[in-house]
mmCIF entry with sequence, helices, sheets and N, C-alpha, C, O atoms, coordinates in Angstrom:
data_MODEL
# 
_entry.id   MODEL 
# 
_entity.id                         1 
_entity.type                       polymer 
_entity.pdbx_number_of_molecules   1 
# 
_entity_poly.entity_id                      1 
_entity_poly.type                           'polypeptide(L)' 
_entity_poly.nstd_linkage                   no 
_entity_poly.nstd_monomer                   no 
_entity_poly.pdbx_seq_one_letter_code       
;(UNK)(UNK)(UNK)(UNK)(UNK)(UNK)(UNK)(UNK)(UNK)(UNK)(UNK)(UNK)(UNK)(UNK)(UNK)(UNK)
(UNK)(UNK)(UNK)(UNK)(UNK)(UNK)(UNK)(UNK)(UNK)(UNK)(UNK)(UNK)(UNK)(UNK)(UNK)(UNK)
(UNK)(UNK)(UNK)(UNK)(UNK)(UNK)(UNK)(UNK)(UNK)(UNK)(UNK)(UNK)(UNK)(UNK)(UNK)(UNK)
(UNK)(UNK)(UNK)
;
_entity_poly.pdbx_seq_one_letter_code_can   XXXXXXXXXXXXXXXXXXXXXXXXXXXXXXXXXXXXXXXXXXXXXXXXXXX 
_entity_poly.pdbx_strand_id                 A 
# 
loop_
_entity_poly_seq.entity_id 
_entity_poly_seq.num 
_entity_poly_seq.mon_id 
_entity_poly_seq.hetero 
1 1  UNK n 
1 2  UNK n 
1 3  UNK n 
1 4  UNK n 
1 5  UNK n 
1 6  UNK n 
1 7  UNK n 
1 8  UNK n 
1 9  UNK n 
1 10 UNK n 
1 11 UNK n 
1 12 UNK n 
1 13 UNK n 
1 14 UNK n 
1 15 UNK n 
1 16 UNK n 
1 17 UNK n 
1 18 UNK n 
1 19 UNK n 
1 20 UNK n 
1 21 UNK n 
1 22 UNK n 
1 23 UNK n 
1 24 UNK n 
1 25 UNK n 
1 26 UNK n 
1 27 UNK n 
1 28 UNK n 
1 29 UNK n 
1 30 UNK n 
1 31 UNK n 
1 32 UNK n 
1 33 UNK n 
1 34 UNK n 
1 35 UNK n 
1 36 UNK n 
1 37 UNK n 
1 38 UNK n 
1 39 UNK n 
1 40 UNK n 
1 41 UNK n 
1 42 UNK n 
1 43 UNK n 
1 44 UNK n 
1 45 UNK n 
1 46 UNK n 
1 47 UNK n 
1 48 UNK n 
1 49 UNK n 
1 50 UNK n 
1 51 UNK n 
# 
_struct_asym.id          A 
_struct_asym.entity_id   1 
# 
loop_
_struct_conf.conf_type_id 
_struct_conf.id 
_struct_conf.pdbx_PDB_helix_id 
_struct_conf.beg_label_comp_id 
_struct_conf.beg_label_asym_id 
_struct_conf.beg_label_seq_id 
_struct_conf.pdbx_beg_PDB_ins_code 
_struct_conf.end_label_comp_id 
_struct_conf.end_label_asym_id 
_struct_conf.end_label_seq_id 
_struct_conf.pdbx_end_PDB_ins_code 
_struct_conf.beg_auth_comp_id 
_struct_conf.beg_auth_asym_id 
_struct_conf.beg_auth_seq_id 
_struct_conf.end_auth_comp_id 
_struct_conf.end_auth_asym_id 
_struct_conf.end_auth_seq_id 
_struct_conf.pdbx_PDB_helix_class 
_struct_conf.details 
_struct_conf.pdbx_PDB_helix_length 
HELX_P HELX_P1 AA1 UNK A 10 ? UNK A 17 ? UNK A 10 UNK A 17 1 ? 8  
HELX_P HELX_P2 AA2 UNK A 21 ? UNK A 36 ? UNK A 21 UNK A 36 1 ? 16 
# 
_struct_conf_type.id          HELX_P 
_struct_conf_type.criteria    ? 
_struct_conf_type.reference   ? 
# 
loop_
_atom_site.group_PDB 
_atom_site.id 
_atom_site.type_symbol 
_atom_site.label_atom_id 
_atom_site.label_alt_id 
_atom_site.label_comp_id 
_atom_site.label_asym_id 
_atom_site.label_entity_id 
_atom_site.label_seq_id 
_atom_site.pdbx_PDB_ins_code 
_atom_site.Cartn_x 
_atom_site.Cartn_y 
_atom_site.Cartn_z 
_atom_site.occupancy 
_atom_site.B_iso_or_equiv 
_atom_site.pdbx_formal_charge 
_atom_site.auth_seq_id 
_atom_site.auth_comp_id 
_atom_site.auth_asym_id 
_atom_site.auth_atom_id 
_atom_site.pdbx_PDB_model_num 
ATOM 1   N N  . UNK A 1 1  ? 45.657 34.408 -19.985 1.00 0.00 ? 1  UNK A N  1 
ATOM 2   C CA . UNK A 1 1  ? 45.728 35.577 -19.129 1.00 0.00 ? 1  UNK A CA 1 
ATOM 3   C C  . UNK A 1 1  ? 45.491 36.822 -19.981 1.00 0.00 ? 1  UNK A C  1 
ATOM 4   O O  . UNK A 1 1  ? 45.596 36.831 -21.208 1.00 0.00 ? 1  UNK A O  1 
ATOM 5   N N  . UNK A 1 2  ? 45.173 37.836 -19.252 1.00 0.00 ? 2  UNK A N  1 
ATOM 6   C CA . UNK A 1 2  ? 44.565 39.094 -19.786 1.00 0.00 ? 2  UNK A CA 1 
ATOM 7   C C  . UNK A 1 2  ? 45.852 40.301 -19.624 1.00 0.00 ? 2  UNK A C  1 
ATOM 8   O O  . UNK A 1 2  ? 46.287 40.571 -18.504 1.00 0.00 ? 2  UNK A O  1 
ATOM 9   N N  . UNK A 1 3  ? 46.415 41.007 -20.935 1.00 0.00 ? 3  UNK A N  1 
ATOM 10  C CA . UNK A 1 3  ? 47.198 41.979 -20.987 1.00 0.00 ? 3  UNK A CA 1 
ATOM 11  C C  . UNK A 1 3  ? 47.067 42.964 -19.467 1.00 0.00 ? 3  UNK A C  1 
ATOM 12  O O  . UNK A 1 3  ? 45.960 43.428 -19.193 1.00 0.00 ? 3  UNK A O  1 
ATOM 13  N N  . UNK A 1 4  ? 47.636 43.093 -19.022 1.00 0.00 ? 4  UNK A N  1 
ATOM 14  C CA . UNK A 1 4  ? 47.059 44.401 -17.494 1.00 0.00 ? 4  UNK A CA 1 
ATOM 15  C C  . UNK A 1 4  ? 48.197 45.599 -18.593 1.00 0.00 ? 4  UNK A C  1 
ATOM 16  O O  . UNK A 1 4  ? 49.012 45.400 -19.494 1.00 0.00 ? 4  UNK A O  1 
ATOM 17  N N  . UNK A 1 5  ? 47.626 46.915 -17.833 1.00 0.00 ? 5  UNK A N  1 
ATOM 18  C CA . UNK A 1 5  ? 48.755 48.058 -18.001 1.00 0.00 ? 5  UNK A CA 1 
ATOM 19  C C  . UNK A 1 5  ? 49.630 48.439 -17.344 1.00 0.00 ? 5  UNK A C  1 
ATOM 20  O O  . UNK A 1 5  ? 49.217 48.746 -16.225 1.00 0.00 ? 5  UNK A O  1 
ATOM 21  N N  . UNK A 1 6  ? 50.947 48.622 -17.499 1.00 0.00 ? 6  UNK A N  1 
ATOM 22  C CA . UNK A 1 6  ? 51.986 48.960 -17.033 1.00 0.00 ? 6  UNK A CA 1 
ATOM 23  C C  . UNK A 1 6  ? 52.474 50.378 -16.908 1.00 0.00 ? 6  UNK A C  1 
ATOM 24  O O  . UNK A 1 6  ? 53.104 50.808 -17.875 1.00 0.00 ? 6  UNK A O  1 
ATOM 25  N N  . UNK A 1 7  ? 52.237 51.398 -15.589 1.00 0.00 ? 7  UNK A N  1 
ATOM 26  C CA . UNK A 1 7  ? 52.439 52.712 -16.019 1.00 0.00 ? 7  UNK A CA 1 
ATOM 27  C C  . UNK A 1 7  ? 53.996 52.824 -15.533 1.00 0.00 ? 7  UNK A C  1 
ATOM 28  O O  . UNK A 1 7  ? 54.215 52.241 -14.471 1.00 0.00 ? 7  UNK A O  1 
ATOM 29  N N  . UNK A 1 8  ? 54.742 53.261 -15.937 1.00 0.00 ? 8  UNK A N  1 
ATOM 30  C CA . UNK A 1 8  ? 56.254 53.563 -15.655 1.00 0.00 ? 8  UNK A CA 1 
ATOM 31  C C  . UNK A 1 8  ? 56.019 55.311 -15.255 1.00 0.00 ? 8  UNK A C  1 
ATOM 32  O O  . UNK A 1 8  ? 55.521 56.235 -15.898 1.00 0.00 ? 8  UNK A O  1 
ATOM 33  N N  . UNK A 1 9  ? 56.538 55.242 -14.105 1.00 0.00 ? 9  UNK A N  1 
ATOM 34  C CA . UNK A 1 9  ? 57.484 56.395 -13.639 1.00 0.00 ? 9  UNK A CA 1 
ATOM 35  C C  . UNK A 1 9  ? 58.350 57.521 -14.705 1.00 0.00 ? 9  UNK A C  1 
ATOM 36  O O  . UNK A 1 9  ? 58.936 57.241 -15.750 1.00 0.00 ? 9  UNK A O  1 
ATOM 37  N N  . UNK A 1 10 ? 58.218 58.718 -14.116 1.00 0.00 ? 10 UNK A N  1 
ATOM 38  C CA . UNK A 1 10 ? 58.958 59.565 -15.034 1.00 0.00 ? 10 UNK A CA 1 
ATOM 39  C C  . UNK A 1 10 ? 60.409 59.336 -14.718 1.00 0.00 ? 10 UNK A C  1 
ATOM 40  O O  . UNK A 1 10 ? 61.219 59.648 -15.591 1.00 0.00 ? 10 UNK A O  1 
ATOM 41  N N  . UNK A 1 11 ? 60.880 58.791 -13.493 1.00 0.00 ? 11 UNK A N  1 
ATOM 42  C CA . UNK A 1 11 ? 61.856 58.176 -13.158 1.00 0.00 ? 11 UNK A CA 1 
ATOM 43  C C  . UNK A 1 11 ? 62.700 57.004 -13.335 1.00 0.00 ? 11 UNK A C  1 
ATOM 44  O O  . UNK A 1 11 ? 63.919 56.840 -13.360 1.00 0.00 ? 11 UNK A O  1 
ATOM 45  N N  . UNK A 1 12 ? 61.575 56.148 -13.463 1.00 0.00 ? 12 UNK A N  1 
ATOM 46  C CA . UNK A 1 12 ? 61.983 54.975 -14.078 1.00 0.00 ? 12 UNK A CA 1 
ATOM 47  C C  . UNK A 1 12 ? 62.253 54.804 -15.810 1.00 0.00 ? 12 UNK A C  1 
ATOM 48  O O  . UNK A 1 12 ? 62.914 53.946 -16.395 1.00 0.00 ? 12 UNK A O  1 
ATOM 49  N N  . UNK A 1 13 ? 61.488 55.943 -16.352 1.00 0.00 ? 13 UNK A N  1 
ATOM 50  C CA . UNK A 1 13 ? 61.861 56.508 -17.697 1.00 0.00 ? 13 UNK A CA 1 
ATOM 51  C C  . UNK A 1 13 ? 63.337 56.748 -17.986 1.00 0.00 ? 13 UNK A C  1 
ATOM 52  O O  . UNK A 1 13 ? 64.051 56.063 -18.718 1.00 0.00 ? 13 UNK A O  1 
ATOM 53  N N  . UNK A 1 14 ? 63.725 57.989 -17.194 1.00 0.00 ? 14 UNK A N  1 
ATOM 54  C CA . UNK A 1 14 ? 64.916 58.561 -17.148 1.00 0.00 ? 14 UNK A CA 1 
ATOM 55  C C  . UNK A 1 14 ? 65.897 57.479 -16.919 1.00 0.00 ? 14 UNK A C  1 
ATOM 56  O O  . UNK A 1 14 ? 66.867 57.260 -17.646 1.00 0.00 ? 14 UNK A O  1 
ATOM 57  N N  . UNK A 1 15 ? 65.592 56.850 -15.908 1.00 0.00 ? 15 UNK A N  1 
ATOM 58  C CA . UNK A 1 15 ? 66.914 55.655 -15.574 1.00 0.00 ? 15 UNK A CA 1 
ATOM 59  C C  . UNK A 1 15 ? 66.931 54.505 -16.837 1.00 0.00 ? 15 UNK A C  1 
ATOM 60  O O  . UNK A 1 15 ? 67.952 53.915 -17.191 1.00 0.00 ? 15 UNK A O  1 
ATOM 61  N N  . UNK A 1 16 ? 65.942 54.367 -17.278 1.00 0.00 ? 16 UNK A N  1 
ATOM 62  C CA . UNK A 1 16 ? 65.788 52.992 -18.238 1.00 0.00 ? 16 UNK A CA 1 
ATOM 63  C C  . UNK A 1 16 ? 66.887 53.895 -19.462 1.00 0.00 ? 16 UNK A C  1 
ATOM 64  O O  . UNK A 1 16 ? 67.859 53.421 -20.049 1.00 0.00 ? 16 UNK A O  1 
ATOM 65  N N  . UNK A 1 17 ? 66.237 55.537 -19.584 1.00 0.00 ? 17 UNK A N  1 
ATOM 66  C CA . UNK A 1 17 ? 67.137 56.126 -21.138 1.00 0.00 ? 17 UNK A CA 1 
ATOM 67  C C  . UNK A 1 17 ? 68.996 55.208 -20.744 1.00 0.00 ? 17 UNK A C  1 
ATOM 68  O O  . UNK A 1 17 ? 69.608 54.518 -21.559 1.00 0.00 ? 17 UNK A O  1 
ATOM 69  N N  . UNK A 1 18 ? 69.300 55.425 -19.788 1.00 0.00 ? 18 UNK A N  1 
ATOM 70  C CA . UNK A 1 18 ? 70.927 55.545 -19.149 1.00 0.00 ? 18 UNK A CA 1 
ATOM 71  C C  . UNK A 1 18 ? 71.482 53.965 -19.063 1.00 0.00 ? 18 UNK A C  1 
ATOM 72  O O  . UNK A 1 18 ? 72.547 53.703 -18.504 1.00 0.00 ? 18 UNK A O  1 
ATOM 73  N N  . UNK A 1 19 ? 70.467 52.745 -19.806 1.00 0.00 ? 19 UNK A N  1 
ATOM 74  C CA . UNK A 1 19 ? 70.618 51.214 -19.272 1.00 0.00 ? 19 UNK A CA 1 
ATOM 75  C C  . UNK A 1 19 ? 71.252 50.865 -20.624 1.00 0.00 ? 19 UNK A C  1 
ATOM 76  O O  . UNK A 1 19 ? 70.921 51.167 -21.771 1.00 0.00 ? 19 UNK A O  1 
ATOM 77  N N  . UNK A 1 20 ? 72.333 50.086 -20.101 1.00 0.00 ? 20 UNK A N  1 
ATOM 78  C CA . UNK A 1 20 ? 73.103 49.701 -21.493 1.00 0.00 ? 20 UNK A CA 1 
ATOM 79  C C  . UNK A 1 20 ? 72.036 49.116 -22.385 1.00 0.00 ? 20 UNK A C  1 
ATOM 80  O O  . UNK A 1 20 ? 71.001 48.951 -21.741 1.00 0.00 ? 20 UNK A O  1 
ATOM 81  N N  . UNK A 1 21 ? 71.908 48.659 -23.944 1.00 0.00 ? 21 UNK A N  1 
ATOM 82  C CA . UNK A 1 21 ? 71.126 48.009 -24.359 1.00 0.00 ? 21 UNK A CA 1 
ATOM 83  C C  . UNK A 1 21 ? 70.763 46.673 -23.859 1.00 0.00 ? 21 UNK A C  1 
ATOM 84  O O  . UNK A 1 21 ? 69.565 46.426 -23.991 1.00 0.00 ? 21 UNK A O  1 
ATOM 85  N N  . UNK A 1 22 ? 71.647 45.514 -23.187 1.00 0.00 ? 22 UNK A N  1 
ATOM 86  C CA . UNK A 1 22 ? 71.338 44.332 -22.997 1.00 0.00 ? 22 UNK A CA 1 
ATOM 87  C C  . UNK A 1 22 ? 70.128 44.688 -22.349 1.00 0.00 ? 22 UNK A C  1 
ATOM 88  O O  . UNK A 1 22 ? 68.956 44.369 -22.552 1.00 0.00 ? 22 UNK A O  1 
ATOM 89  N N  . UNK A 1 23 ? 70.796 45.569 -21.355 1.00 0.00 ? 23 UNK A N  1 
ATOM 90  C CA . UNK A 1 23 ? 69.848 45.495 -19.760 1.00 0.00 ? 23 UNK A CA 1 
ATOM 91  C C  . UNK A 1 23 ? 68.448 45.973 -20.290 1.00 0.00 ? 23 UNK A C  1 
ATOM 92  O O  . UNK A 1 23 ? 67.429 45.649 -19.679 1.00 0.00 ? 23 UNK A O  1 
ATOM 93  N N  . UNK A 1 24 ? 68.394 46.769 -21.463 1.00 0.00 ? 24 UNK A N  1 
ATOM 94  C CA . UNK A 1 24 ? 66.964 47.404 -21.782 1.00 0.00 ? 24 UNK A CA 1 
ATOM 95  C C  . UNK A 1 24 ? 66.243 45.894 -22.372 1.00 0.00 ? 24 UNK A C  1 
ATOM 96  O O  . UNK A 1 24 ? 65.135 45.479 -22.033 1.00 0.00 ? 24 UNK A O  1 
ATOM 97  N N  . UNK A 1 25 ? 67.086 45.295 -23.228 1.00 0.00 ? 25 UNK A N  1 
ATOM 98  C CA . UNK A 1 25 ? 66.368 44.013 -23.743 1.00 0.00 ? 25 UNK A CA 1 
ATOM 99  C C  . UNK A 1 25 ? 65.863 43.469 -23.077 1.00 0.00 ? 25 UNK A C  1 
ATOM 100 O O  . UNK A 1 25 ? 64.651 43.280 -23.182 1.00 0.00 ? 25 UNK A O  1 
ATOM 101 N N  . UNK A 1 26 ? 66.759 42.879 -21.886 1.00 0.00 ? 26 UNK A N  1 
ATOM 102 C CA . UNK A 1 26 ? 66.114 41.991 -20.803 1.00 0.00 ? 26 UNK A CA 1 
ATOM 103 C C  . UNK A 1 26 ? 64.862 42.668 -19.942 1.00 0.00 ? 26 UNK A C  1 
ATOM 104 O O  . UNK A 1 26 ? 63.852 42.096 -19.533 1.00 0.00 ? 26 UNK A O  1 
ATOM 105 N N  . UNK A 1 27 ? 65.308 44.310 -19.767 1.00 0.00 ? 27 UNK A N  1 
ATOM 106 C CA . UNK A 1 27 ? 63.987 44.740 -19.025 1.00 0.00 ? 27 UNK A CA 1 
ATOM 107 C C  . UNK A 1 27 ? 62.424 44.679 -19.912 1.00 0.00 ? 27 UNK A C  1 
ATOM 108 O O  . UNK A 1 27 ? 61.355 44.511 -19.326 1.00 0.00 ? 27 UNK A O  1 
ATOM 109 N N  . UNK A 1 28 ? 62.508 44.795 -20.933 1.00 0.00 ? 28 UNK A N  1 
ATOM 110 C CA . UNK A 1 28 ? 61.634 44.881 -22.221 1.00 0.00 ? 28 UNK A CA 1 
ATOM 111 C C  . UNK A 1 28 ? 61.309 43.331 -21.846 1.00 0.00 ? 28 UNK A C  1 
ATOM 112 O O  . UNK A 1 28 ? 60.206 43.068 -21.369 1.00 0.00 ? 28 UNK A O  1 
ATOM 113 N N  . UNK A 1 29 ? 62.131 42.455 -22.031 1.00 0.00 ? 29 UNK A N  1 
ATOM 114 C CA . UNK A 1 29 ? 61.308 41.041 -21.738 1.00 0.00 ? 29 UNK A CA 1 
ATOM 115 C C  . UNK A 1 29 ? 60.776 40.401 -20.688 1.00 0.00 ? 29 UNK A C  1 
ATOM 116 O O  . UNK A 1 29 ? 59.966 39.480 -20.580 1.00 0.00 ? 29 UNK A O  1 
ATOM 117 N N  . UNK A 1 30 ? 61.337 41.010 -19.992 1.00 0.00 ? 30 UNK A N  1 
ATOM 118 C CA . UNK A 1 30 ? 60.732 40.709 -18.288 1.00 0.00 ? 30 UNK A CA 1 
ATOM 119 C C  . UNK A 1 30 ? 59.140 41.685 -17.927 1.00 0.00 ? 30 UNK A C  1 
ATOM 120 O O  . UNK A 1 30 ? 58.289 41.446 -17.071 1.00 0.00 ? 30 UNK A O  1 
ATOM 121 N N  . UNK A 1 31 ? 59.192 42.746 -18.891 1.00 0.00 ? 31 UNK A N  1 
ATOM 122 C CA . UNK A 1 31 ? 58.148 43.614 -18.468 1.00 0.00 ? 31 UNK A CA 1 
ATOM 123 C C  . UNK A 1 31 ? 56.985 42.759 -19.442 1.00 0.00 ? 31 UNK A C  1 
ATOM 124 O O  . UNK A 1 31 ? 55.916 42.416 -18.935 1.00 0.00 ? 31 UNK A O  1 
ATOM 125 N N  . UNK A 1 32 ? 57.278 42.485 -20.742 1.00 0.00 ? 32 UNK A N  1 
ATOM 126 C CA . UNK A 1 32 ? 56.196 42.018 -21.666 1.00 0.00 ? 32 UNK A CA 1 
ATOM 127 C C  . UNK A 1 32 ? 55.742 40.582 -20.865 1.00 0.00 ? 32 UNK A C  1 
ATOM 128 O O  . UNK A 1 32 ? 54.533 40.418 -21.030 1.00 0.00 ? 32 UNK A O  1 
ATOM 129 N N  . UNK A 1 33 ? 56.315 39.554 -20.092 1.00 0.00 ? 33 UNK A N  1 
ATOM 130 C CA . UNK A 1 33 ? 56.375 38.491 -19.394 1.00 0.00 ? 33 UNK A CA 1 
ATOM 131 C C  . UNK A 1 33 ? 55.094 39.193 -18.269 1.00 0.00 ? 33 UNK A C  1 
ATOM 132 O O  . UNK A 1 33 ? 53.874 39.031 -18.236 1.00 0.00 ? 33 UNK A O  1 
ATOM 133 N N  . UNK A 1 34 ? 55.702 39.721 -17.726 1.00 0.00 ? 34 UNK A N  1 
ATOM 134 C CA . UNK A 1 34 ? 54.142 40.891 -16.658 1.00 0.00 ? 34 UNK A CA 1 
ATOM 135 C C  . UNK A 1 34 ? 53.202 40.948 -17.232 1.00 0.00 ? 34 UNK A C  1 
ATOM 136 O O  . UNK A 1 34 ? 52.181 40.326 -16.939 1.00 0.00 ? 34 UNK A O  1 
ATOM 137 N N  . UNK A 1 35 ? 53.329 41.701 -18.174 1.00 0.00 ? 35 UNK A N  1 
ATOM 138 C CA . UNK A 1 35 ? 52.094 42.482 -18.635 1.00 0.00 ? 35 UNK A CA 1 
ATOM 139 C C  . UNK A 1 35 ? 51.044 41.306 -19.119 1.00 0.00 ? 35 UNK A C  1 
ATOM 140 O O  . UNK A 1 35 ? 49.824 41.444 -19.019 1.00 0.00 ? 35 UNK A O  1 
ATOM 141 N N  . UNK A 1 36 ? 51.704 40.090 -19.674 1.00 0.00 ? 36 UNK A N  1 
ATOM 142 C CA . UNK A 1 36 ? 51.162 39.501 -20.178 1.00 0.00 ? 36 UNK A CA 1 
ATOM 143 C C  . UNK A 1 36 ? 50.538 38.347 -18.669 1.00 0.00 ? 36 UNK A C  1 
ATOM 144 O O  . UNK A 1 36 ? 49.354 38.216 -18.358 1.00 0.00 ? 36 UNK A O  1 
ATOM 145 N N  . UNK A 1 37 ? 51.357 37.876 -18.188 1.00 0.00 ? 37 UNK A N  1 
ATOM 146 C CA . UNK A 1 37 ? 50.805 37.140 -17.436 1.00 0.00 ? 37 UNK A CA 1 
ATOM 147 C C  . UNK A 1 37 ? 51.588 37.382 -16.239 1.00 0.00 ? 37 UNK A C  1 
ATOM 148 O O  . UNK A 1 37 ? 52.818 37.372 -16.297 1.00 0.00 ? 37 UNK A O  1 
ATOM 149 N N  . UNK A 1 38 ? 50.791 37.659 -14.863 1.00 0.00 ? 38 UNK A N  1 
ATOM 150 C CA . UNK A 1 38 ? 51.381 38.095 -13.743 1.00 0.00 ? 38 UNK A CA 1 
ATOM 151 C C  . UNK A 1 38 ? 52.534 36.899 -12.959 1.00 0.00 ? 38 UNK A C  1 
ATOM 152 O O  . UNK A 1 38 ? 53.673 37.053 -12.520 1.00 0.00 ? 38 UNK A O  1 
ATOM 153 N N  . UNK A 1 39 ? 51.786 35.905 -13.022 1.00 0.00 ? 39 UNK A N  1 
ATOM 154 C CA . UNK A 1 39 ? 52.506 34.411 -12.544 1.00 0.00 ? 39 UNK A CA 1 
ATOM 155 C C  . UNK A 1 39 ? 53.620 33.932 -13.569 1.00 0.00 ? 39 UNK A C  1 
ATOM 156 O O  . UNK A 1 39 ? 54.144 32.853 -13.293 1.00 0.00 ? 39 UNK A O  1 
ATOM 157 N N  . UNK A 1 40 ? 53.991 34.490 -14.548 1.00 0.00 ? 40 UNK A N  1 
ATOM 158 C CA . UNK A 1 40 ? 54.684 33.786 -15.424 1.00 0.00 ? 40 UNK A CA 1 
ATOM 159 C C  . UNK A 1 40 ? 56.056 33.254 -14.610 1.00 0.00 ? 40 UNK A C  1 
ATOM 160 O O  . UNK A 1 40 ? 56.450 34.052 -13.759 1.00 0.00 ? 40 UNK A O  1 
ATOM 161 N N  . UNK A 1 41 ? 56.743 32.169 -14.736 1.00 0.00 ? 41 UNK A N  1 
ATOM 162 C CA . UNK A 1 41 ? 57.861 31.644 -14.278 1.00 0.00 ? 41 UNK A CA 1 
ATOM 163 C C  . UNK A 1 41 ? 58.969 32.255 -14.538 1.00 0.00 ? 41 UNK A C  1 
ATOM 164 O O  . UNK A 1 41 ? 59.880 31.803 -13.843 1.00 0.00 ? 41 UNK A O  1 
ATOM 165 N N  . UNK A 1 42 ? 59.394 33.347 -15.454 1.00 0.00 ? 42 UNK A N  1 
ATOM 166 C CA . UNK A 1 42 ? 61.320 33.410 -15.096 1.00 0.00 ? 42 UNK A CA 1 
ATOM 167 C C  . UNK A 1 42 ? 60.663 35.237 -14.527 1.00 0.00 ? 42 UNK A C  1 
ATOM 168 O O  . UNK A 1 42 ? 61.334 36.148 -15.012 1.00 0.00 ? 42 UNK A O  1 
ATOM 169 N N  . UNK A 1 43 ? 59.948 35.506 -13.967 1.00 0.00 ? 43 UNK A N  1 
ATOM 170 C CA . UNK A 1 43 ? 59.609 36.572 -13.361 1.00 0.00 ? 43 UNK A CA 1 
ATOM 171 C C  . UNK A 1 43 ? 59.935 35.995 -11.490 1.00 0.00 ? 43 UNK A C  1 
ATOM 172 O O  . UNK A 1 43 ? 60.498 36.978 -11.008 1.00 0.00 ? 43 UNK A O  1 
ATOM 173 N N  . UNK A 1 44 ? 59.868 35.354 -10.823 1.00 0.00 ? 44 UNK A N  1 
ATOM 174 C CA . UNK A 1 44 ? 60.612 34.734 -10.199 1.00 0.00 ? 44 UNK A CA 1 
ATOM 175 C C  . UNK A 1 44 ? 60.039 35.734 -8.643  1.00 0.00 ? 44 UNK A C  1 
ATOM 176 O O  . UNK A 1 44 ? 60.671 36.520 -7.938  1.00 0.00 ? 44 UNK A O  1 
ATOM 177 N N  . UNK A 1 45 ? 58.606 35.258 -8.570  1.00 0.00 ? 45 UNK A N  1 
ATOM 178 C CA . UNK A 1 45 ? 58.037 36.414 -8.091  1.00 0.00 ? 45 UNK A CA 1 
ATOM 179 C C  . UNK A 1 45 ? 57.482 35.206 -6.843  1.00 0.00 ? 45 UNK A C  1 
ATOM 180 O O  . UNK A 1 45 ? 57.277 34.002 -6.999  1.00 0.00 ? 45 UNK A O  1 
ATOM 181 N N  . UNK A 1 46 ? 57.340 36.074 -5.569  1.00 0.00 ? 46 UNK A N  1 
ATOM 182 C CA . UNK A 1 46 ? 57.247 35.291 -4.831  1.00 0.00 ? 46 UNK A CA 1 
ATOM 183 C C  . UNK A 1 46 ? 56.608 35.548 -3.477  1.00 0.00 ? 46 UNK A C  1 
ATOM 184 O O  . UNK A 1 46 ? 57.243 36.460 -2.946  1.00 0.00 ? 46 UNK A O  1 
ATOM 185 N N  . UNK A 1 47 ? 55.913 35.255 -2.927  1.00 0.00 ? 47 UNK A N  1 
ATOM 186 C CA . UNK A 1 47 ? 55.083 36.063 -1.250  1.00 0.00 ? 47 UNK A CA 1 
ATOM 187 C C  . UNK A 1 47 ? 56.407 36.188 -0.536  1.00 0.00 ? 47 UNK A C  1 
ATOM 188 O O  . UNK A 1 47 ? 57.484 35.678 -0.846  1.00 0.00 ? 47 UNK A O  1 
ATOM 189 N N  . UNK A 1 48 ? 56.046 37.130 0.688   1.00 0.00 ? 48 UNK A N  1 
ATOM 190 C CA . UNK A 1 48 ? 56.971 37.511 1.204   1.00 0.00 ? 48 UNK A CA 1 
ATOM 191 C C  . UNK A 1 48 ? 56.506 36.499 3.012   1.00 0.00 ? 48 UNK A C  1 
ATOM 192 O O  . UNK A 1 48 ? 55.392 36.191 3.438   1.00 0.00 ? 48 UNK A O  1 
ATOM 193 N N  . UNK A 1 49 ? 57.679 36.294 3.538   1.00 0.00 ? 49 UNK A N  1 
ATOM 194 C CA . UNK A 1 49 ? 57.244 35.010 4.522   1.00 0.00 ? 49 UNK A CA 1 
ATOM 195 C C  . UNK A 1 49 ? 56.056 35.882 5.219   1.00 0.00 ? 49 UNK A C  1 
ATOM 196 O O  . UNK A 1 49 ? 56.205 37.103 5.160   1.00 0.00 ? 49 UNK A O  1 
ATOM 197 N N  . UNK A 1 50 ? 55.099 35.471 5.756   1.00 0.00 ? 50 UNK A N  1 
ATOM 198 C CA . UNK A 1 50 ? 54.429 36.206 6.541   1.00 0.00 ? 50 UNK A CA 1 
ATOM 199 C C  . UNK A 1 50 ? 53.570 36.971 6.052   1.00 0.00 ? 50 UNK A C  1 
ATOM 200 O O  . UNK A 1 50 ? 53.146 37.714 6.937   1.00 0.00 ? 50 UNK A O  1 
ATOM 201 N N  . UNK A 1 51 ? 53.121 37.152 5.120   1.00 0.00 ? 51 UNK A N  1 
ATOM 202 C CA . UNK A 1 51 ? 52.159 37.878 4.226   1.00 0.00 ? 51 UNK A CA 1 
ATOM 203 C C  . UNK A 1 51 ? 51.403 37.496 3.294   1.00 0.00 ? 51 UNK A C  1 
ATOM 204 O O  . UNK A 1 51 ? 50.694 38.310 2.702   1.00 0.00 ? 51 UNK A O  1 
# 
């Protein structure tokens, strides 16, 4: 799979500064898991019924 770009919010900036460290780790690994491959498995991503 092909890197895509990830633009973050000036909002989602601000809230990420205020995230205890775990939660930044885990968000940091869940985002590199994206970026890298959209389907990846503990991203836990899924159609919505009907769509």
């Amino acid at each position: 799979m092909t890197n895509i770009e990830i633009i973050l919010t000036e909002t989602l900036r601000e809230d990420y500064r205020l995230l205890p460290k775990p939660a930044k780790k885990k968000f940091d690994k869940q985002l590199g898991f994206l970026a890298q491959n959209t389907k990846h498995p503990s991203l836990k991503i899924h159609r919505i019924k009907d769509h």
